[in-house]
C-alpha positions in Angstrom: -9.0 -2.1 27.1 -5.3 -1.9 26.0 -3.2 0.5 28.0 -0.5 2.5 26.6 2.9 1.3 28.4 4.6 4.8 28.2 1.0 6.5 28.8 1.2 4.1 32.1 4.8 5.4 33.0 4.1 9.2 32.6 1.0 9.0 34.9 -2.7 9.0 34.4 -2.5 13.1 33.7 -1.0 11.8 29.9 -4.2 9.8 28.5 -6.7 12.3 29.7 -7.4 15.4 28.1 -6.5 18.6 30.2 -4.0 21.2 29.8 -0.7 18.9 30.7 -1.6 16.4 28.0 -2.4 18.8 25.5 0.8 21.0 26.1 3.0 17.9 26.1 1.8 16.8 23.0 2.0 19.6 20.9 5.6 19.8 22.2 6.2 15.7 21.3 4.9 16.5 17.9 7.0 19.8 16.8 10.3 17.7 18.3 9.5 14.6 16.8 8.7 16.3 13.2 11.5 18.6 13.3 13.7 15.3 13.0 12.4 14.0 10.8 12.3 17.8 8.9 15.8 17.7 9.5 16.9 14.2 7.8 14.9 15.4 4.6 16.2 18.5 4.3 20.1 17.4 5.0 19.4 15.6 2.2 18.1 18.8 -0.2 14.5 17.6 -0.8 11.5 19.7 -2.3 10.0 19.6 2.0 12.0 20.0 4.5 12.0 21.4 8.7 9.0 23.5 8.6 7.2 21.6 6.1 7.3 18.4 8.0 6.8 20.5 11.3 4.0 21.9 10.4 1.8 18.9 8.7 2.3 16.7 11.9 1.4 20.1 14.1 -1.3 20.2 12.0 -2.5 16.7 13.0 -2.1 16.7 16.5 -4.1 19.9 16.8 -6.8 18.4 14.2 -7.1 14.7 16.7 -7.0 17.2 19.7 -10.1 18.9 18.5 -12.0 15.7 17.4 -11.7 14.2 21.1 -12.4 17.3 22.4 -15.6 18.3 20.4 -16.6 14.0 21.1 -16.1 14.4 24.8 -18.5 17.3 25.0 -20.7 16.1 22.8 -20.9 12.6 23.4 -19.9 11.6 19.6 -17.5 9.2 18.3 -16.8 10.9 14.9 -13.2 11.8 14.3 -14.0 13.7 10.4 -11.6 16.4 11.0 -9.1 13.8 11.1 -9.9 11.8 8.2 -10.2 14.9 6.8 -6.6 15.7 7.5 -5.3 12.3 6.0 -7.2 13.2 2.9 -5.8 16.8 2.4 -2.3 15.7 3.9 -2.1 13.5 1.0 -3.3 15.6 -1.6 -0.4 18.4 -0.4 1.9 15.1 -0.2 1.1 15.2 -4.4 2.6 18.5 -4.9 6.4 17.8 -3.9 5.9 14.9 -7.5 7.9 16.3 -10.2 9.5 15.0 -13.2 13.5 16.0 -13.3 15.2 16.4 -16.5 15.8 12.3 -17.1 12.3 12.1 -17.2 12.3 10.4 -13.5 9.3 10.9 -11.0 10.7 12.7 -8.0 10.0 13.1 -4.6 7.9 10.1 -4.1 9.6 9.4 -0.7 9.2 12.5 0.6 5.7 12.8 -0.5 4.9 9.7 1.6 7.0 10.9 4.1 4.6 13.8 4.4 1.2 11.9 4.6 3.1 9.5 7.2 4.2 12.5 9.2 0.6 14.0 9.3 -0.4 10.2 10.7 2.0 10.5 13.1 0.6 13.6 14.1 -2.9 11.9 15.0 -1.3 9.4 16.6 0.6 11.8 19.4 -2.5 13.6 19.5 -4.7 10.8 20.7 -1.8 9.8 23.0 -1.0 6.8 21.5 2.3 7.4 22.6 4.3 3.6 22.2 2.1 3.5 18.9 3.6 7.4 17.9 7.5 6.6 19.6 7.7 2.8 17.2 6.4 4.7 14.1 8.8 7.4 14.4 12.1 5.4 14.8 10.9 3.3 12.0 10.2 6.0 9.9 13.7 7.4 10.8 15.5 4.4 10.3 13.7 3.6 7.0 14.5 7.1 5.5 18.3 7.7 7.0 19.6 4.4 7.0 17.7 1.9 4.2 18.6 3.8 1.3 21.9 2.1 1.7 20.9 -1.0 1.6 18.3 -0.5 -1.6 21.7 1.0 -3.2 23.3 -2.3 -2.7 20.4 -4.1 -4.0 20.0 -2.0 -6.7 23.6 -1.8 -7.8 23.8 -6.1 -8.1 20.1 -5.9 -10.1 19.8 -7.5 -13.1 18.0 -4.8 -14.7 19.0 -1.1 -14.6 18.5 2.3 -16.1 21.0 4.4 -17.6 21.2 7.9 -18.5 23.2 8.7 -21.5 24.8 11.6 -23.6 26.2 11.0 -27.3 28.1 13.4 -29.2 26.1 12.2 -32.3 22.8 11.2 -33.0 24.9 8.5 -35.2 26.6 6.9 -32.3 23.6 5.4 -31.0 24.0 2.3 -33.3 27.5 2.0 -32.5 26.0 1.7 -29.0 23.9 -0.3 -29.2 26.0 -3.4 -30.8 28.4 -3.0 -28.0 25.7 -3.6 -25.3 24.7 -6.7 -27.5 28.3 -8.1 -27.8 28.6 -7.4 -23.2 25.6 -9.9 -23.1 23.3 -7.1 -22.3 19.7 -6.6 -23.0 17.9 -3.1 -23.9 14.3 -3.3 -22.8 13.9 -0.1 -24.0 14.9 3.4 -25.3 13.3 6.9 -25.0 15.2 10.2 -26.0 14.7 13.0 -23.6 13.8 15.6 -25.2 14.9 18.1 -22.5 17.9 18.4 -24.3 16.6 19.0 -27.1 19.0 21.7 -28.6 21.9 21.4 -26.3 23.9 19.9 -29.5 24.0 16.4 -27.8 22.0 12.8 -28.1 20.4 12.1 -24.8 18.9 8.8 -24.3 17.0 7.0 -21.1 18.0 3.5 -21.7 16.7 0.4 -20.0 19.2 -2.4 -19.7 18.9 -6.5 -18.6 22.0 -7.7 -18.4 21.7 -11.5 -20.0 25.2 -12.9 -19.8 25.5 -15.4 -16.9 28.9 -14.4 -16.2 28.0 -10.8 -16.3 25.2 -11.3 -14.0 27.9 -13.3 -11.0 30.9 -10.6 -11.0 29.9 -7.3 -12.5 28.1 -4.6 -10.3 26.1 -1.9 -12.6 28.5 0.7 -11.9 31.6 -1.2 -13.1 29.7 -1.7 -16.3 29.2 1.5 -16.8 32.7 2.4 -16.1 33.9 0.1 -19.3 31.1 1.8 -21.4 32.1 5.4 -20.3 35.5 4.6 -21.6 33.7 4.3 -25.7 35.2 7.6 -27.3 32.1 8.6 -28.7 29.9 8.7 -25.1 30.0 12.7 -23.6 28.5 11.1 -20.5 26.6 8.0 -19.1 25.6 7.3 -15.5 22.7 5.2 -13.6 19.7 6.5 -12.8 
């Protein structure tokens, strides 16, 4: 049988079931989720404190229950929990949404949701090195790696633009001056949520082919020179 280091440092009164255990857990889980509640909502996503509070609440009560109704009953079924993964996930789905650049939003979030429900089990079983790794991973992946994708992103050779014309027209203007940069478009959609705001708004997907190009420019001095064209209201990366 593995024992739980930090289970083994609190005392024996942590891995059983009574009223200390319980208590202490449903404590460990609202702290623990309000962190991560906090990082998401600093931020200005769809869930935030409560949200996140709540779903790993929600899953250390539900793994409470299942040990509980398995120690009375002499069972080794745990549905309520994998019940709670299931409809954890399926709540995760509702923070999708498609912004105005036709771009599917809130994925990390949404994980970050079923991952906090998991988490939840996890205290409420007591796996408590298992619950204390996931979390600090989990913080560090959502505070401090979306710096590091940036700089991966930004030196990719492949990237999407957003961008605004003042006429329909210009687009083949635009398009021969990516050709003559050494860049590649993979494709080209117009959004249509713009529709009849007088401008020509286009989701473009870019390579960038030169070999030059692809050693000593970043995506965002690129689009710098290309914002400079007269006939380009706006352009950005997205």
């Amino acid at each position: 049988m593995i024992t739980d280091p930090i289970a083994t440092l609190l005392g024996s009164w942590s891995s059983n079931l009574n009223g200390y255990s319980i208590f202490f857990r449903i404590v460990l889980s609202v702290l623990l989720s309000s962190l991560i509640g906090w990082e998401r909502s600093s931020k200005r996503h769809s869930a935030g404190f409560r949200t996140f509070m709540v779903v790993t609440l929600s899953g250390t009560v539900v793994m409470l229950v299942d040990l509980y109704i398995n120690s009375t009953f002499g069972g080794q079924f745990f549905i309520l929990s994998a019940m709670a993964i299931v409809s954890a996930a399926r709540i995760a789905t509702r923070t999708l949404y498609f912004s105005s650049r036709n771009q599917i939003m809130g994925l990390t979030t949404s994980v970050s949701l079923w991952g906090s429900c998991i988490l939840g089990l996890a205290i409420g079983a007591g796996l408590y090195t298992i619950t204390a790794i996931t979390f600090f991973t989990m913080l560090l992946c959502l505070s401090k790696l979306p710096y590091l994708e940036f700089f991966l992103k930004n030196r990719s050779n492949h990237f999407e633009i957003h961008l605004e014309l003042k006429n329909s027209l210009n687009l083949q203007n635009f398009v021969s001056t990516i050709r003559k940069l050494g860049l590649t478009i993979d494709a080209i959609e117009m959004n249509p949520a713009y529709a009849n705001s007088g401008l020509s708004v286009y989701s473009i997907a870019i390579s960038i082919s030169n070999e030059e190009l692809k050693k000593y420019k970043t995506h965002k001095e690129i689009i710098e020179a290309l914002s400079t064209l007269d006939y380009i209201y706006h352009i950005e990366e997205i």
